[in-house]
C-alpha positions in Angstrom: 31.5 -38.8 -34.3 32.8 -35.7 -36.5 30.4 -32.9 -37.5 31.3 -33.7 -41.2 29.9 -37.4 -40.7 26.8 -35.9 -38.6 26.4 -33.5 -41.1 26.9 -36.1 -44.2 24.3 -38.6 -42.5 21.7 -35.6 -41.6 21.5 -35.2 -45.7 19.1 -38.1 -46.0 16.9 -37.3 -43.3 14.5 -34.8 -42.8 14.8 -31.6 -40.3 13.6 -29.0 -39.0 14.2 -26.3 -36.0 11.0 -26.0 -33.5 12.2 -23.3 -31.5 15.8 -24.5 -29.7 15.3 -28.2 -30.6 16.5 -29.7 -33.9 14.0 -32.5 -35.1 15.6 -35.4 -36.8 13.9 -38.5 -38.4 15.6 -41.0 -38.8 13.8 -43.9 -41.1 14.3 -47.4 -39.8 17.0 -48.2 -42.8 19.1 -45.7 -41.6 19.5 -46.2 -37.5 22.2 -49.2 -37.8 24.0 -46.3 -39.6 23.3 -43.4 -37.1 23.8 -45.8 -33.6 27.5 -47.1 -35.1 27.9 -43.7 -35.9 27.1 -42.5 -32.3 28.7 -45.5 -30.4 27.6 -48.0 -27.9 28.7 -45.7 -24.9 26.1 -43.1 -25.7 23.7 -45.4 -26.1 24.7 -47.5 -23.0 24.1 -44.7 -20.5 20.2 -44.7 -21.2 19.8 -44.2 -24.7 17.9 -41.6 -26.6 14.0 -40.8 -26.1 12.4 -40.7 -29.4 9.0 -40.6 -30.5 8.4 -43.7 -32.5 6.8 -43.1 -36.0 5.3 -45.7 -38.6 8.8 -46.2 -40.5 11.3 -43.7 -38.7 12.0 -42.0 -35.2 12.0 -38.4 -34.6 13.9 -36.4 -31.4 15.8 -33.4 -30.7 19.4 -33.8 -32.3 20.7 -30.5 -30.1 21.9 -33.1 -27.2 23.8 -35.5 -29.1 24.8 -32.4 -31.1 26.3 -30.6 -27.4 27.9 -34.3 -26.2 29.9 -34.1 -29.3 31.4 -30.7 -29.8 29.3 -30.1 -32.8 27.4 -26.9 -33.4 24.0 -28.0 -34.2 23.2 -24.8 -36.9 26.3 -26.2 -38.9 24.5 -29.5 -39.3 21.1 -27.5 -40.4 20.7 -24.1 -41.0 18.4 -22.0 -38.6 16.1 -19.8 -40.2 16.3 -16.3 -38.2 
């Protein structure tokens, strides 16, 4: 996964920074999209911990962010 196709996908989803952790939610349309986009390895190696919502999931995008090489401010602005 490139930061431009993090960054492109990240456009439909909501954001925000809670201190050091980048909360994404992801609604349920969109996670084929986001686990192709990741790739079964990362997933195969125990998977992500989200917190389950009514139509999305929510977690901390820094990690996948640091196994990729991808500066996680370049995908969503930090306010300083």
């Amino acid at each position: 996964m490139s930061e431009l196709e993090l960054y492109k996908f990240a456009q439909k989803c909501e954001m925000r920074w809670d201190g050091e952790a980048l909360s994404i939610w992801i609604e349920f349309d969109n996670l084929e999209e986001f686990t192709d986009m990741i790739g079964y390895d990362y997933l195969s190696d125990g998977g992500l911990n989200v917190n389950l919502q009514q139509n999305c999931i929510a977690f901390d995008l820094v990690e996948i962010c640091e196994n990729y090489g991808i500066e996680p401010t370049n995908i969503f602005v930090k306010e300083v």
